[in-house]
N, C-alpha and C positions, 0 to 999 in steps of 0.2 A: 411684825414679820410679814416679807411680801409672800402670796400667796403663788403657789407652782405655775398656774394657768396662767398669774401676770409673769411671770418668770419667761415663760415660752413665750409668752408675747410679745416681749422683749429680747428675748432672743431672734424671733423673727424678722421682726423691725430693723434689728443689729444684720443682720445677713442682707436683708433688700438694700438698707444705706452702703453695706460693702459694695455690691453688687455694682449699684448705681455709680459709685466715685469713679472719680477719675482716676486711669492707670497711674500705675506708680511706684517706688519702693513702701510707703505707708498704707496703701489696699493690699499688695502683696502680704504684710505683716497681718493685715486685718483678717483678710480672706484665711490665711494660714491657721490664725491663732481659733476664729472661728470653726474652721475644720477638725479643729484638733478637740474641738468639745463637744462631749459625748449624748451630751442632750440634744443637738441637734440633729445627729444620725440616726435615734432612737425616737426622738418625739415627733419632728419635722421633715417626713421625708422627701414633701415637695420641694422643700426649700431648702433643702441637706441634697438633693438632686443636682441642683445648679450654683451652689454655692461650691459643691462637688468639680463640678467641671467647667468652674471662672479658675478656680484657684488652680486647678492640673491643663488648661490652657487648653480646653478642649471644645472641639464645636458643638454649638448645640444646632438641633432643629428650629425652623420657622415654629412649628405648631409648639416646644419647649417655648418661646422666647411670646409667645401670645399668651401660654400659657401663665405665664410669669405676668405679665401686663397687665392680667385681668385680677389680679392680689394686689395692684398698688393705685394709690391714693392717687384723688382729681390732679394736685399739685405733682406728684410724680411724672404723669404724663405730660408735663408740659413740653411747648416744642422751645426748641432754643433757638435763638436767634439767629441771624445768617444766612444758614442752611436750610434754616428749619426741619432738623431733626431732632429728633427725640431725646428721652433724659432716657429711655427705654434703650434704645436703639443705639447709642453712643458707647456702652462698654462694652456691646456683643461684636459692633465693627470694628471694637480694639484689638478683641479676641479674635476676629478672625484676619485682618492683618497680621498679629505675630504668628497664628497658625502658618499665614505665607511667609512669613519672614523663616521662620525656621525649621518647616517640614518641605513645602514645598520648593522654595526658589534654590535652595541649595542642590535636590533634586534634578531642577529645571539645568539650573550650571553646570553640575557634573555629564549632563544629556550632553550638553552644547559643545562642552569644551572637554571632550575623552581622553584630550589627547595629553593634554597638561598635567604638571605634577602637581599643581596649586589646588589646594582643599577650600572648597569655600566654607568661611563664615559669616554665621547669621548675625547681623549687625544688632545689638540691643536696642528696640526699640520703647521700652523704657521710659527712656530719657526723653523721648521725643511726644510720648505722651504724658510727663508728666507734668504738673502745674508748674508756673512762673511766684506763685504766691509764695 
């Protein structure tokens, strides 16, 4: 029988790997199915904090998202290629792109254009980050 403490450890692990992937319909299900277990909200609540507000599409803080940085492994922090941004730094710019996709620019449109009857919608962006694999 595993033992509770490796249990939670593994729970932990299971939340930073959601965290880290790539947006998508399969993090959505992950992140979901993660939130919805009760050992995380009760045992973990660093990690039950931000797994909290990937899955509800919400901003975090600079000092949340350092905080989170300083829990993950040398390999975690690798920079990726390109850009050279981070494995860190690549799901929170997801999230705060769809935050503008679907709070703000809709907002920004109805400002610009009062006069129109046309309701803007937020394009799913989704599809735009999810893998080719």
């Amino acid at each position: 029988m595993v033992d509770e403490a490796e249990r939670l450890r593994c729970l932990s692990a299971a939340i930073t790997c959601a965290v880290l992937a790539p947006a998508g319909p399969q993090r959505s299900r992950i992140l979901a199915t993660l939130y919805k277990d009760e050992r995380a909200s009760q045992n973990l609540p660093t990690d039950f904090a931000i797994l909290e507000k990937m899955h509800f599409l919400r901003l975090l803080s600079p000092g949340e998202v350092s905080e989170f940085a300083k829990s993950l492994a040398p390999h975690q922090l690798a920079l990726l290629p390109g850009d050279g941004g981070s494995q860190v730094s690549c799901p929170f710019l997801c999230i705060y792109l769809l935050f503008m996709n679907f709070y703000v620019i809709p907002v920004l449109l109805a400002a610009a254009f009062p006069f129109t009857s046309a309701t803007p919608v937020p394009v799913p962006l989704d599809r735009f980050f999810a893998s080719n694999s």
